[in-house]
Backbone bond lengths (Angstrom), bond angles and torsions (degrees), N, CA, C in turn:
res aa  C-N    CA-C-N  psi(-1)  N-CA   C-N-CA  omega(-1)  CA-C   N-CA-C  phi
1 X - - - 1.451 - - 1.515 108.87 -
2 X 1.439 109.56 120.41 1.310 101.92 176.14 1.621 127.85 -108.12
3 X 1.335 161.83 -154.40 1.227 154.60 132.83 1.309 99.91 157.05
4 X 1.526 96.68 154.18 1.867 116.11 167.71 1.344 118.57 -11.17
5 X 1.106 118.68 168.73 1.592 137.82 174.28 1.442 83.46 -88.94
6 X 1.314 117.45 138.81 1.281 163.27 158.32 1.878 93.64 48.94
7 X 1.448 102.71 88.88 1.465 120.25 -161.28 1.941 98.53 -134.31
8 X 1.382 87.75 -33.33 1.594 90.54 167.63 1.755 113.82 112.78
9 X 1.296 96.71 11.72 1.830 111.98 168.00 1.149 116.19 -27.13
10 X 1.252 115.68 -85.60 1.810 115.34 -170.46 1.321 105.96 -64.54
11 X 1.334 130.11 -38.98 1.265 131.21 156.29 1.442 121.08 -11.05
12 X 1.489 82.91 -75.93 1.918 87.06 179.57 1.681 104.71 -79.97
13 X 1.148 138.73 -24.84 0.825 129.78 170.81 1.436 130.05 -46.71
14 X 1.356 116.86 -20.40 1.414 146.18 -155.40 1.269 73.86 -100.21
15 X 0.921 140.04 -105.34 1.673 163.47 176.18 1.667 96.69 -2.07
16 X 1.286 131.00 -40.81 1.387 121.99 -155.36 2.281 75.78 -87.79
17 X 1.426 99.69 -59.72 1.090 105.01 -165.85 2.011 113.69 -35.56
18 X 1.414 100.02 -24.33 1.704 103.72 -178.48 1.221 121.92 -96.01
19 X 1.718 119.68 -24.49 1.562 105.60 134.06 1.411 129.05 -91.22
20 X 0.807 95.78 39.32 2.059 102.72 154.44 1.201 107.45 -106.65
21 X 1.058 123.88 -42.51 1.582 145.37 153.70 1.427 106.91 14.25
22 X 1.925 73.88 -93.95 1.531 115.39 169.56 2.055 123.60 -43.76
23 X 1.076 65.16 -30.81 2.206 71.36 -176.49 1.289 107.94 -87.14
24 X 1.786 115.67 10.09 1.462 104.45 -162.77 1.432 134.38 68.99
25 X 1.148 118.70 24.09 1.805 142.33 176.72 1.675 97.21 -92.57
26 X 1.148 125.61 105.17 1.732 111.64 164.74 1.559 102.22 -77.12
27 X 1.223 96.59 171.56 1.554 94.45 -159.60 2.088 92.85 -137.10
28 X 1.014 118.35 158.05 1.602 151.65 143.56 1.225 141.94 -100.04
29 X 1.226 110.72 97.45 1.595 105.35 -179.73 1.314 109.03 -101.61
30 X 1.489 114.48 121.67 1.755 115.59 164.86 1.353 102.67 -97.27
31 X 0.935 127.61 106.99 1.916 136.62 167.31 1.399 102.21 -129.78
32 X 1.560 98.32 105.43 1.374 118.39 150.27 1.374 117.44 -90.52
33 X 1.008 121.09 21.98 1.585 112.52 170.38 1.385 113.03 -116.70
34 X 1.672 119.48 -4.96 1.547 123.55 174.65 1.185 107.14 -148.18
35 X 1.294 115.81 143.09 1.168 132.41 176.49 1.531 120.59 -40.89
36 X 1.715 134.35 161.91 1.029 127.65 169.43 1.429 117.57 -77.24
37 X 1.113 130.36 -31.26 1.702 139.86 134.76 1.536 115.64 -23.88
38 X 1.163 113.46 -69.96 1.341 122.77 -172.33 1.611 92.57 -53.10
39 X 1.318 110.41 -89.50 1.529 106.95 173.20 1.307 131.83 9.94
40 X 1.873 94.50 -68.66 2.030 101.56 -152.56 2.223 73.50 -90.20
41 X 1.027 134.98 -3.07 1.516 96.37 173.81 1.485 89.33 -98.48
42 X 1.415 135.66 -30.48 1.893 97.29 -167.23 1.545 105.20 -65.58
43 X 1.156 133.37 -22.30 1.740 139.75 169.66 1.338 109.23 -53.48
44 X 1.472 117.35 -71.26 1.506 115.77 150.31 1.488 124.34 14.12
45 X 1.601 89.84 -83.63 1.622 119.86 -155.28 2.136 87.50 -75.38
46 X 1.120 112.26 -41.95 1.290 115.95 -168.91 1.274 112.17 -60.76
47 X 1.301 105.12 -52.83 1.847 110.72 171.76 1.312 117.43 -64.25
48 X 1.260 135.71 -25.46 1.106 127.42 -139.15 1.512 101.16 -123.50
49 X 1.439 109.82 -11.73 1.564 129.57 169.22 1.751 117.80 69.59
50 X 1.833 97.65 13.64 1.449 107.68 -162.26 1.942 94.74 -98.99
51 X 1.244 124.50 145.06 1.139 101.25 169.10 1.466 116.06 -95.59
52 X 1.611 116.13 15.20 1.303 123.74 176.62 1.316 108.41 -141.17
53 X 1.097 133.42 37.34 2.180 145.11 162.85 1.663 77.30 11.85
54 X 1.374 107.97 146.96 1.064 134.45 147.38 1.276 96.48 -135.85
55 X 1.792 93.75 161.15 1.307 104.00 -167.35 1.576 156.20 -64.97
56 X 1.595 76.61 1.03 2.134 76.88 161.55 1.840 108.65 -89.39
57 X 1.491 102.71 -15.04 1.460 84.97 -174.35 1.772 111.61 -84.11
58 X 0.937 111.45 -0.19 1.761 138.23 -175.91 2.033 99.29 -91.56
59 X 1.160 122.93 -36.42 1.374 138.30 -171.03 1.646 84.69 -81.94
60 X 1.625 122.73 -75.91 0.942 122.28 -166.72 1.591 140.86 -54.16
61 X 1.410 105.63 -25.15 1.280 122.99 -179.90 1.579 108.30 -81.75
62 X 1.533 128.08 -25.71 1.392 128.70 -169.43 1.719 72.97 -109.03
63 X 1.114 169.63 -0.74 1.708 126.42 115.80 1.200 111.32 -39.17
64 X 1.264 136.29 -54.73 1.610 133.14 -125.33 1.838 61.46 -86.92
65 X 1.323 111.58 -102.80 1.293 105.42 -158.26 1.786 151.63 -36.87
66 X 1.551 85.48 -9.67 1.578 113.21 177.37 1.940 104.84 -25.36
67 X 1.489 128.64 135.55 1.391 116.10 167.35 1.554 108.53 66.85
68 X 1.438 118.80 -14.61 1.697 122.78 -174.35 0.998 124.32 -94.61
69 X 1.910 127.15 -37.73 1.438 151.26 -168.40 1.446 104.02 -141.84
70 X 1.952 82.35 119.72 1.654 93.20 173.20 1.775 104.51 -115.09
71 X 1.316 95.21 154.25 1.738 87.46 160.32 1.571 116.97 -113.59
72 X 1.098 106.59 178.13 1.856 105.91 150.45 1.186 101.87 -116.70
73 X 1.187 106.30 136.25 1.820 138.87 179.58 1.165 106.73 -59.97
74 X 0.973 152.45 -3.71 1.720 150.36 -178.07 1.773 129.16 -102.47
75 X 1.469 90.31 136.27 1.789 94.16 176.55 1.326 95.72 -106.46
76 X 1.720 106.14 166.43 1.198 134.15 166.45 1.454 116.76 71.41
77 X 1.176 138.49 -80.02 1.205 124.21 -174.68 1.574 103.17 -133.98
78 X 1.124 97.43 179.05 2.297 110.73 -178.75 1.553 96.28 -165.74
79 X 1.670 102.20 133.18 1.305 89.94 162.34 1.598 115.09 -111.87
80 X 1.576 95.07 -174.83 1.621 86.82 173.17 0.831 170.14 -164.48
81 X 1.535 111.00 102.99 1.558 148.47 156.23 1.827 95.90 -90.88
82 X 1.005 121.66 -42.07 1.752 108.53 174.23 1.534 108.70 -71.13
83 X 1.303 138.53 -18.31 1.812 121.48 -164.89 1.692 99.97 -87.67
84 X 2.186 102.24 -36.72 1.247 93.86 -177.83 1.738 114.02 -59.28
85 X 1.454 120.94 -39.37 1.346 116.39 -161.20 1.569 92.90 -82.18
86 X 1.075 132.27 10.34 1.720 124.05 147.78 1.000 125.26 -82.15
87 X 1.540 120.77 -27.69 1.099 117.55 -163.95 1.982 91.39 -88.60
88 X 1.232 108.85 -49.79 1.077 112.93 -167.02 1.765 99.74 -47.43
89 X 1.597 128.32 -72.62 1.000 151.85 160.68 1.454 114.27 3.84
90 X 1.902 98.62 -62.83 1.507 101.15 175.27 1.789 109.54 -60.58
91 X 1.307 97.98 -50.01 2.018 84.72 -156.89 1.058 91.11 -65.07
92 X 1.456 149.13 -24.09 1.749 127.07 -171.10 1.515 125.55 -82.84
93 X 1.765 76.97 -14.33 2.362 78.49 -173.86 1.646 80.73 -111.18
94 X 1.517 149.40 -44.28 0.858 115.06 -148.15 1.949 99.70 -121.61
95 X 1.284 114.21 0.47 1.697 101.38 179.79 1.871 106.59 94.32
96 X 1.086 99.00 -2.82 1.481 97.58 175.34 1.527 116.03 -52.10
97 X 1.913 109.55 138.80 1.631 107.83 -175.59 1.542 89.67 -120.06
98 X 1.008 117.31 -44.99 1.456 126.41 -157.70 1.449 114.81 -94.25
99 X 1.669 144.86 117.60 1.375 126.46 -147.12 1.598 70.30 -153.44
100 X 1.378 102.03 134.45 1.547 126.41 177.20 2.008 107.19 -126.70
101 X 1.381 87.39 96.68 1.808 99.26 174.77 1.386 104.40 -80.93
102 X 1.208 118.10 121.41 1.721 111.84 170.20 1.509 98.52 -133.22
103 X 1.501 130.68 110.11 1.116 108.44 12.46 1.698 113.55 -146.31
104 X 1.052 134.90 151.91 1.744 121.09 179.44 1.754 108.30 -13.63
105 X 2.068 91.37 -61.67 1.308 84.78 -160.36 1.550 131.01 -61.12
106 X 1.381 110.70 -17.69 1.620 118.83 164.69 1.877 132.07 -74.57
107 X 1.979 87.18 30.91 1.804 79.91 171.87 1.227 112.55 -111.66
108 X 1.054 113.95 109.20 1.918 127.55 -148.07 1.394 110.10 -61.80
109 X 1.418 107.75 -20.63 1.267 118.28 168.66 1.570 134.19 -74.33
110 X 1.408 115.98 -22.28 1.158 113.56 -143.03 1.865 83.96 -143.10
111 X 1.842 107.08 80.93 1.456 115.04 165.88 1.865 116.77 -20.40
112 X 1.781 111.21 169.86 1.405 106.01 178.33 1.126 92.78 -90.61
113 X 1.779 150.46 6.19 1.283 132.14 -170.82 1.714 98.13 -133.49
114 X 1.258 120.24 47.48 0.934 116.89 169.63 1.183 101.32 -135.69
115 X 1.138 105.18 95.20 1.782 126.93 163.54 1.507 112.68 -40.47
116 X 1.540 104.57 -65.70 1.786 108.89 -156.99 1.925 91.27 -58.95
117 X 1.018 104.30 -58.35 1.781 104.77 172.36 1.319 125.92 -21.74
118 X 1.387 106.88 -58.36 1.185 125.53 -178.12 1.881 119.68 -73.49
119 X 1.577 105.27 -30.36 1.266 114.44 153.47 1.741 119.31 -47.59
120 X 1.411 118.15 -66.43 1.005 134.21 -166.75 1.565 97.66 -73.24
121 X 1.019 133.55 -27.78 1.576 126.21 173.57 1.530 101.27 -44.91
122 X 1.819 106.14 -78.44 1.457 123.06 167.47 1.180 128.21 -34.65
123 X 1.396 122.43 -47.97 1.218 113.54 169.33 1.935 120.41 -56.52
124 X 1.477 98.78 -31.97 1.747 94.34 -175.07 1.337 109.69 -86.66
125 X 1.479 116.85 -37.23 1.611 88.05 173.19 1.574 121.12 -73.38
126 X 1.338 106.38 -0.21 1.609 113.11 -175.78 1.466 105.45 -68.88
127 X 1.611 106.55 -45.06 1.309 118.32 -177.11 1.290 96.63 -67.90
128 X 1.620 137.90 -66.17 1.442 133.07 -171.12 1.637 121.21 -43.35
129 X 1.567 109.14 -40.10 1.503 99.74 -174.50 1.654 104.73 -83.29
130 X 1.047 119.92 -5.55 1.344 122.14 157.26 1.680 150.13 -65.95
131 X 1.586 88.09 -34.53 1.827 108.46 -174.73 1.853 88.19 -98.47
132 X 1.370 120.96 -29.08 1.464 124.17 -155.20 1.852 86.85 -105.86
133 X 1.421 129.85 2.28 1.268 105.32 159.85 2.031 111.84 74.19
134 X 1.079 91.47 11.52 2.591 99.61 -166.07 2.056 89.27 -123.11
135 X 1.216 80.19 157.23 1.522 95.45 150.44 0.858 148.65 -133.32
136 X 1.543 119.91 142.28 2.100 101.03 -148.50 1.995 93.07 -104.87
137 X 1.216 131.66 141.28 1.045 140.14 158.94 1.467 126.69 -113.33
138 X 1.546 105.64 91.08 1.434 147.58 -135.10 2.059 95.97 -93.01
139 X 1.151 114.63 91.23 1.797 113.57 -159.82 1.936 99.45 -88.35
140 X 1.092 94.16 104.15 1.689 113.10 175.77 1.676 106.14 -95.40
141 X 1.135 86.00 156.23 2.263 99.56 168.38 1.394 102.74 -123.30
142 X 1.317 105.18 151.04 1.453 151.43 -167.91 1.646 98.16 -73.93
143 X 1.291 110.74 122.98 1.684 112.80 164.51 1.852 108.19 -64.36
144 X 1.620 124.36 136.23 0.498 132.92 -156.20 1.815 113.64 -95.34
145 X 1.668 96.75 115.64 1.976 111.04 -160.11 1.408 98.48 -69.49
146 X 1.824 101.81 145.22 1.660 91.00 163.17 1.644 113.11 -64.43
147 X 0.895 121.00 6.74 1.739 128.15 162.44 1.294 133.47 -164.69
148 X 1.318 110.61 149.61 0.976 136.95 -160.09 1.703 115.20 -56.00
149 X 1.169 99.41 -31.20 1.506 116.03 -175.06 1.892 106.38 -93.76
150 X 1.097 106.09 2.13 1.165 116.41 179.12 1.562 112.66 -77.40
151 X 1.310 122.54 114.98 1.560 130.47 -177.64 1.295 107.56 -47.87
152 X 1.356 137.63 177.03 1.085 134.68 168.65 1.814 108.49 -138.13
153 X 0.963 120.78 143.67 1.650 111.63 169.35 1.435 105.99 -144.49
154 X 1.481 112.65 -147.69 1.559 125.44 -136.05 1.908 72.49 -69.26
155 X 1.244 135.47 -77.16 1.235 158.63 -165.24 1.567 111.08 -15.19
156 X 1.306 98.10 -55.39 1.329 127.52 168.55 1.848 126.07 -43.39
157 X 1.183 118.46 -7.90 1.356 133.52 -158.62 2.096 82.17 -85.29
158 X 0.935 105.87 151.31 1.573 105.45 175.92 1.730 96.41 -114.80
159 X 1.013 94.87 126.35 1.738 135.97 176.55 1.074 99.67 116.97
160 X 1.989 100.73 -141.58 1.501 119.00 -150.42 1.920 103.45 -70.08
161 X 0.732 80.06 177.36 2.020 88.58 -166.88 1.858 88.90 -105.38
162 X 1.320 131.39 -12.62 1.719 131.31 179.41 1.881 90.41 -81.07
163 X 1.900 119.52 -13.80 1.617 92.89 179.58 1.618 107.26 -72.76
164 X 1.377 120.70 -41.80 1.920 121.47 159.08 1.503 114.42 -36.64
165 X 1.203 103.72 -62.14 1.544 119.72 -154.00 1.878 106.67 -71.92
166 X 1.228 113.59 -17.23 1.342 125.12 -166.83 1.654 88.66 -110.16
167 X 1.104 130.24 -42.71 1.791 118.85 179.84 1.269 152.12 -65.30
168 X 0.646 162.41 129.33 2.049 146.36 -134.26 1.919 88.05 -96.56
169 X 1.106 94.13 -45.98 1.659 85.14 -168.09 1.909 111.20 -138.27
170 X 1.612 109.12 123.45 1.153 94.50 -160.89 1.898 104.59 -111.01
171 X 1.255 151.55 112.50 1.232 153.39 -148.51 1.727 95.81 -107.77
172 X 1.300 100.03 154.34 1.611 109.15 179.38 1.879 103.79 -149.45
173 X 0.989 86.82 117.98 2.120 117.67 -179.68 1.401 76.41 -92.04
174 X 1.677 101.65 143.75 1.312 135.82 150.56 1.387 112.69 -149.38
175 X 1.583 118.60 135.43 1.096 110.01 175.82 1.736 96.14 -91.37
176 X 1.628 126.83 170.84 1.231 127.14 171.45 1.584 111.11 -87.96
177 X 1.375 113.14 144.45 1.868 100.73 -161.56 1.787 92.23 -81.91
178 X 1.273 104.97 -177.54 1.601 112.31 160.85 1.303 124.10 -74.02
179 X 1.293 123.76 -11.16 1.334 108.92 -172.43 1.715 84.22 -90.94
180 X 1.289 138.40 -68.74 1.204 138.57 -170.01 1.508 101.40 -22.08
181 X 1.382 138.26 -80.70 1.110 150.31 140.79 1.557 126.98 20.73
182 X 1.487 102.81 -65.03 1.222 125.14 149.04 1.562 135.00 -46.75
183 X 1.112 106.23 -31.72 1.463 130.93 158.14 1.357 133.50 -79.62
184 X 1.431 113.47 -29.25 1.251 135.82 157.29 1.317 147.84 -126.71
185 X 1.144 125.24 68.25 1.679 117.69 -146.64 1.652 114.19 -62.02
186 X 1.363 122.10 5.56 1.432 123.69 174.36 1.976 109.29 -114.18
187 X 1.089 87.12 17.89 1.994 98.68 175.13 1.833 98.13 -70.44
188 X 1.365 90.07 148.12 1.617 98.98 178.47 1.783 99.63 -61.23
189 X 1.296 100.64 170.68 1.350 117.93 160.83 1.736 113.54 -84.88
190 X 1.793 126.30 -22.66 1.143 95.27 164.72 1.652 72.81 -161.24
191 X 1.515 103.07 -163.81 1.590 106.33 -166.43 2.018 86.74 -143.82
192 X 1.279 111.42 144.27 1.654 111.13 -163.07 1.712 75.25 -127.18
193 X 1.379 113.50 151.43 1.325 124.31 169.48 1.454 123.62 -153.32
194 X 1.096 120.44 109.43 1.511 136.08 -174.16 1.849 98.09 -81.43
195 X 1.418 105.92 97.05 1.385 106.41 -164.07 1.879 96.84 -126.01
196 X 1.415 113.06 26.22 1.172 142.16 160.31 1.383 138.50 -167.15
197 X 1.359 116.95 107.93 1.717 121.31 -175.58 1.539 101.48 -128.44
198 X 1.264 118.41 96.65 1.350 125.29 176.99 1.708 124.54 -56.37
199 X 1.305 90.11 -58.29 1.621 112.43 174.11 1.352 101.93 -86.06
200 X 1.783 151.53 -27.86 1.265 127.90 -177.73 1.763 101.27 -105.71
201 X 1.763 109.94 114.22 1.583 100.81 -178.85 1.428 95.00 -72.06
202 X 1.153 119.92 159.18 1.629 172.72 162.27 1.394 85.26 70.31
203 X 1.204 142.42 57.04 1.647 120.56 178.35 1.878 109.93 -107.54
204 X 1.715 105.27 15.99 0.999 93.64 171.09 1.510 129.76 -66.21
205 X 0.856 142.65 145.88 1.809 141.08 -173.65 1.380 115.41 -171.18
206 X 1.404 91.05 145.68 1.923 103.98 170.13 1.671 112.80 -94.59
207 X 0.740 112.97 164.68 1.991 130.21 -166.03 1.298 88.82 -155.24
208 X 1.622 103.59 131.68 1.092 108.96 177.09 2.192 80.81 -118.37
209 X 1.608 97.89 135.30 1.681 111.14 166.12 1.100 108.84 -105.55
210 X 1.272 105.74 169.51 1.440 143.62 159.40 1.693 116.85 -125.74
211 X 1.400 103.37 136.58 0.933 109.66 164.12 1.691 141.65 -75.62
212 X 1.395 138.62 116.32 1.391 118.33 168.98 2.088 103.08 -102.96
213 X 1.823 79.11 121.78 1.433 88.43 -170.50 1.781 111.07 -76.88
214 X 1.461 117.89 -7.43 1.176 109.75 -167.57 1.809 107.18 -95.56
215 X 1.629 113.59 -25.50 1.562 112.80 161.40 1.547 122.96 -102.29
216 X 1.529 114.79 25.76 1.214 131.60 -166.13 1.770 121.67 27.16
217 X 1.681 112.51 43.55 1.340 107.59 -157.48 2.166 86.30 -118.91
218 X 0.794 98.03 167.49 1.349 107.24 -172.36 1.972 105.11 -113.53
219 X 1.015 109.87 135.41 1.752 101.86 -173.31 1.837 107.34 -136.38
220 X 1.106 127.58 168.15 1.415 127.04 159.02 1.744 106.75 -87.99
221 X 1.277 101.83 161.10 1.252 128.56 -175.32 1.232 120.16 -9.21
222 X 1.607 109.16 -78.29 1.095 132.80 163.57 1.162 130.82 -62.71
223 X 1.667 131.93 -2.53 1.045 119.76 -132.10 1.929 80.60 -113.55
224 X 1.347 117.68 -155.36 1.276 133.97 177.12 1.601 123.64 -155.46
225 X 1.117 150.75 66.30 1.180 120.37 168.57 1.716 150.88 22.57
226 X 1.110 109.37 103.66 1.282 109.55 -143.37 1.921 101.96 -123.89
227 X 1.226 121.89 129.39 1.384 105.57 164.00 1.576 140.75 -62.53
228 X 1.076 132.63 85.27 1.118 143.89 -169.08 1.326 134.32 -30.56
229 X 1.496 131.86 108.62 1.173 119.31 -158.47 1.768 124.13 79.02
230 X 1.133 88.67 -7.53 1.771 90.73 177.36 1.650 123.58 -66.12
231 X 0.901 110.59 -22.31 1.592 127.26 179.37 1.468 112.97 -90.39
232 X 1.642 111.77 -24.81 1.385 138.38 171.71 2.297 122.08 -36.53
233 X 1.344 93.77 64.07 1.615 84.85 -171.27 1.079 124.60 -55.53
234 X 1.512 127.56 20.09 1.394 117.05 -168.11 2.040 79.67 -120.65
235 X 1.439 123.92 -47.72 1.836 105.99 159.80 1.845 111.07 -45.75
236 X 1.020 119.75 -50.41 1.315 86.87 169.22 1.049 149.91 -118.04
237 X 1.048 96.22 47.85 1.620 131.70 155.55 1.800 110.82 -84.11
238 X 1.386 99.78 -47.37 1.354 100.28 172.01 1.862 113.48 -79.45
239 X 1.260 111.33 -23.17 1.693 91.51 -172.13 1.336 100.54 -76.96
240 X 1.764 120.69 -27.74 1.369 111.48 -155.67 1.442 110.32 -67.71
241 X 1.575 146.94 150.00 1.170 143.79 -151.31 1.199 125.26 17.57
242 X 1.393 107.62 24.84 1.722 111.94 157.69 1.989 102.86 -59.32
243 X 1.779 105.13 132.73 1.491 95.28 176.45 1.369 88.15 -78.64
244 X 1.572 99.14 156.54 1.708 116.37 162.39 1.798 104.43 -74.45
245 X 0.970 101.89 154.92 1.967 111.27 172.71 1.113 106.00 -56.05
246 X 1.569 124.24 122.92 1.286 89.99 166.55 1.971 133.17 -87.91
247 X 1.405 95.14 164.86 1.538 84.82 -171.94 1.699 103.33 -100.24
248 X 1.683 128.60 146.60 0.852 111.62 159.69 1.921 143.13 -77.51
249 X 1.276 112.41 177.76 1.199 102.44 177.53 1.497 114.88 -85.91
250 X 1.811 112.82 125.60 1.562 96.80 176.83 1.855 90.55 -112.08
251 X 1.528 91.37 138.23 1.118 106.62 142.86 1.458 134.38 -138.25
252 X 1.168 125.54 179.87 1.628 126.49 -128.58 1.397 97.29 -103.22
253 X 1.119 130.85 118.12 2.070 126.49 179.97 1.439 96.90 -87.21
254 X 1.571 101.88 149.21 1.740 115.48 -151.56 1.536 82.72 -75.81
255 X 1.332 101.82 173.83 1.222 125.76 178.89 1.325 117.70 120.59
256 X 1.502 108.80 -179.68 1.341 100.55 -154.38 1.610 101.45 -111.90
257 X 1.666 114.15 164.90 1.236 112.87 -155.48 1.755 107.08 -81.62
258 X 1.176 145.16 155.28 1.819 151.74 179.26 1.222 84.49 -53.33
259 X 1.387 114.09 -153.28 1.209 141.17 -173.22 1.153 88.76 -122.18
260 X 1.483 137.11 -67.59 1.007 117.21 -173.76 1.702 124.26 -75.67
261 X 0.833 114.24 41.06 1.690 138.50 156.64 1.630 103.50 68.56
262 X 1.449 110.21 34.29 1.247 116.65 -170.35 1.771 99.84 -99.89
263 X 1.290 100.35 138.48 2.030 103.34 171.75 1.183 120.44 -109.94
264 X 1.103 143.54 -159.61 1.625 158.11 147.45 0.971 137.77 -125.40
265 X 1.412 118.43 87.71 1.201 127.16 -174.44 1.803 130.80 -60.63
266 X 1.010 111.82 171.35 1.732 109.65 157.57 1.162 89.49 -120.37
267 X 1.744 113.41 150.92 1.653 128.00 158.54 1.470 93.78 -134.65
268 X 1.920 82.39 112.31 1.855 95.63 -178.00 1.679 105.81 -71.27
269 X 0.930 117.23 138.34 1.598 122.22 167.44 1.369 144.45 -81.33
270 X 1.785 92.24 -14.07 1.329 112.66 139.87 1.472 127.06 62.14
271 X 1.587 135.27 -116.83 1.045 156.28 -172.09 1.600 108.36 -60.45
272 X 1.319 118.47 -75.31 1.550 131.18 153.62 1.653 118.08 -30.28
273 X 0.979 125.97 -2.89 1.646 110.91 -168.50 1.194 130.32 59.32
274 X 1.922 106.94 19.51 1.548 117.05 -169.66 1.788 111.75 -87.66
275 X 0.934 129.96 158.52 1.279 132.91 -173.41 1.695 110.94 -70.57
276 X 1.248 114.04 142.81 1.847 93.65 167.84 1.484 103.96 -73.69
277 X 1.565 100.06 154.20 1.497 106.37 171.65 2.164 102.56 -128.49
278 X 1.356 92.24 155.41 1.607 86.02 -169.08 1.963 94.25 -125.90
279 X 1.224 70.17 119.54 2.022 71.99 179.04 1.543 110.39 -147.77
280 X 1.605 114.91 178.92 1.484 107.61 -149.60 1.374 88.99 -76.94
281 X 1.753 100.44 -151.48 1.447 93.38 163.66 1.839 87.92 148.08
């Protein structure tokens, strides 16, 4: 999947990853560009259609996904001989189909002007989601147009031309600029384009989206935002007598308050056989 800097990639990527979810696809996210926090709340907020989850919808989603969504633990860069033995790693210990790389530019190994590199990247996960039966959705950026209003397609992907030419299916994010916008106040918020389907003949097509800014999910025209998996009888099957975690009991050790109005608590550990620990707070 390719498109602009801040066009809404992992975004939607997240989004494809939560109805796969739903269809029974476990999923992988490698994002070195956001935290694993950052992550499980924009999913959160996405499923849950809230733009502020409170906490049953935060309880509910790690049921729904329990055994379903893995991440990799890492910021900043990966190279790779480590992404393949993740990818590989996940589908054998955990059933993973669906593997979300975000992003090219974080493989520490493999410069932006090194083509043959960048060949051989493509070529191995091409080979991996193939022998391993998953599919990897590999998040590239857009060479940069003398304008903004300038379309973008397969061509457009910045590096080697083997990341198209090596992929079964190649997708293109655009956000719509402001002046377009300006011109039309009923223009999509971005335009999605399947401008490669190897295995599906004629399935190339444009989608024109819209954005809903309050569950950060992207929809067609008509469409609406929907909670994901909610209708899903096999999630609730799993939430129902799921135990909740338990939480321990904190209470407050005497003394008197900082100046800066800070205390010290105990958090008994309780239930688990965990130790108390006493910290500010």
């Amino acid at each position: 999947m390719c498109g602009q800097s801040g066009s809404g990639k992992s975004m939607l990527a997240g989004q494809m990853a939560l109805h796969g979810l739903e269809q029974g696809v476990p999923a992988l996210i490698v994002s070195l560009e956001m935290s694993v926090r950052s992550s499980i709340a924009r999913l959160v907020r996405q499923r849950s259609l809230m733009a502020q989850p409170d906490m049953n919808a935060v309880l509910d989603f790690a049921r729904w996904s329990s055994g379903k969504l893995w991440f990799y633990r890492q910021q900043g860069s990966i190279n790779f001989k480590t992404l393949l033995a993740v990818v590989r790693y996940s589908v054998a210990n955990f059933g993973v189909k669906f593997i979300v790389v975000d992003s090219l530019m974080t493989m520490g190994d493999i410069p932006s002007d090194d083509y043959q590199g960048q060949k051989r990247l493509m070529l191995a996960l091409s080979i991996a989601a193939r022998d391993l039966d998953a599919h990897v959705l590999l998040i590239t950026h857009a060479r940069k147009n003398a304008s903004v209003d300038q379309r973008i397609d397969k061509y457009s992907v910045a590096g080697s031309a083997d990341l198209t030419n090596l992929a079964c299916n190649v997708i293109l994010l655009q956000r719509t600029s402001h002046s377009e916008r300006n011109k039309d106040a009923t223009a999509p918020d971005a335009r999605l384009e399947i401008c490669k389907a190897r295995h599906f003949d004629t399935a190339e097509s444009t989608l024109d989206l819209w954005f809903d800014s309050a569950s950060m999910n992207y929809q067609t025209q008509w469409d609406t935002p929907r909670i994901v998996g909610e209708d899903d009888e096999n999630a609730i099957s799993e939430s129902e007598g799921t135990p909740t975690p338990a939480m321990g009991e904190i209470t407050v050790v005497g003394g008197t308050e900082s100046k800066s109005g800070r205390r010290r608590v105990k958090v008994n550990g309780g239930s688990r056989g965990r130790s108390d620990a006493v910290v500010a707070s």
